[in-house]
C-alpha positions in Angstrom: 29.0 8.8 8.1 29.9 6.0 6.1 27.1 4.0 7.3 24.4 6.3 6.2 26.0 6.6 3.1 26.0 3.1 2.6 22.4 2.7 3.7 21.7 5.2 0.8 23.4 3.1 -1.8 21.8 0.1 -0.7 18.4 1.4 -0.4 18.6 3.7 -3.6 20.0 0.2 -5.7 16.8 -1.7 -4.3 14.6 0.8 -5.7 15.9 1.7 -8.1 16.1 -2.3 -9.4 12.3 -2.0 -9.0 11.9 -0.7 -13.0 14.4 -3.1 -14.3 12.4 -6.0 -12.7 9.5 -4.6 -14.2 10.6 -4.3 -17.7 11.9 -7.9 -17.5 9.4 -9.7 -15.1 6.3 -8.1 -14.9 5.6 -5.2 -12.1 4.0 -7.7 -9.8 7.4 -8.5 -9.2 9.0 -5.0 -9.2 6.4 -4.8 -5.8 7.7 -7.4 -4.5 11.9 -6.5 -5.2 11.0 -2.9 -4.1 9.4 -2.9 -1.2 10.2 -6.0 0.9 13.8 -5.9 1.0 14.3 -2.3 2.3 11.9 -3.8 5.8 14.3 -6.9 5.6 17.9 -4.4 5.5 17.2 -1.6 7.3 17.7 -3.4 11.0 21.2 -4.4 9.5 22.2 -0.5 10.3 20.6 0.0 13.2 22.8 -0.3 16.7 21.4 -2.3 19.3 18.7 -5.1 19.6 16.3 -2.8 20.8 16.6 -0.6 18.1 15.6 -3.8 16.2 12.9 -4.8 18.0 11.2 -1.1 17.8 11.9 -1.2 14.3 10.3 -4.4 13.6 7.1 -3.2 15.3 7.1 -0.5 13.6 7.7 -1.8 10.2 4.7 -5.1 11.4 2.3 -1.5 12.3 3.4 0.5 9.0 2.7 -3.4 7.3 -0.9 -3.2 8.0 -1.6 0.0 6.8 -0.2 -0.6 3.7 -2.0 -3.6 3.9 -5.4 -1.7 3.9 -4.1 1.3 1.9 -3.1 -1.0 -1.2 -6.5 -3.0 -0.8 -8.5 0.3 -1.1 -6.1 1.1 -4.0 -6.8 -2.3 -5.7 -10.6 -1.6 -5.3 -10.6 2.0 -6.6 -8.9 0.9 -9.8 -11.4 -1.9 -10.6 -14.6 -0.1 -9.2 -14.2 3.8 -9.8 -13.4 6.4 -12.7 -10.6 7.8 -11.1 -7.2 8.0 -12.7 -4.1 6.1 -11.1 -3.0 9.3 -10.1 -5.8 10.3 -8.0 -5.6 6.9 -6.9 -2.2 7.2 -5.5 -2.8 10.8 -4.2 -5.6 10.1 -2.2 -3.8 6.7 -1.0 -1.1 8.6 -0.1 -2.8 11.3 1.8 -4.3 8.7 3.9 -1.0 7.0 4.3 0.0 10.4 5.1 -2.6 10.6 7.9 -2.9 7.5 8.9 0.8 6.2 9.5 1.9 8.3 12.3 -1.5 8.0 14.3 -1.2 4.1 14.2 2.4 4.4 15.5 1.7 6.9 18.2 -1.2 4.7 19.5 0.4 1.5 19.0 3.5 2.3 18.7 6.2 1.2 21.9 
């Protein structure tokens, strides 16, 4: 029990860093505090190796989706009328939809 608790504390202090990073650095940066580091940690509580290697695949599958997700994002903002939080509604619907179907066909 102490090791999910830990994961908690670890993850929640990652993200929750993400607005201080912003207010001093820019939120270019907060991205990049918030949402690398929990990918790079996360193996550190799993068990065995193969646990690890799943993960990794996983986490290089879930990559490329937010790959595409954040590019169709990027475009919407620059290109359409729609507010940022239909943007991110709509990005995470697909997310949403998208996620689990890549890992069950690609998935190991």
């Amino acid at each position: 029990m102490n090791k999910v608790l830990l994961a908690f504390l670890v993850g929640g202090f990652i993200i929750g860093s993400t607005n201080a990073v912003s207010t001093m650095l820019g939120p270019e940066y907060a991205a990049m505090v918030g949402g690398v580091p929990t990918g790079l940690i996360a193996p550190f509580f799993l068990n065995s190796r193969q646990k690890k290697k799943n993960f990794y695949w996983g986490y290089l599958l879930e990559a490329g989706v937010m790959a595409v997700i954040i590019t169709q994002m990027y475009i919407c903002i620059h290109m359409t009328g729609l507010s940022g939080y239909e943007i991110v509604s709509i990005s995470a619907a697909i997310f949403m939809i998208l996620s689990p179907l890549i890992i069950y066909f690609f998935g190991k």
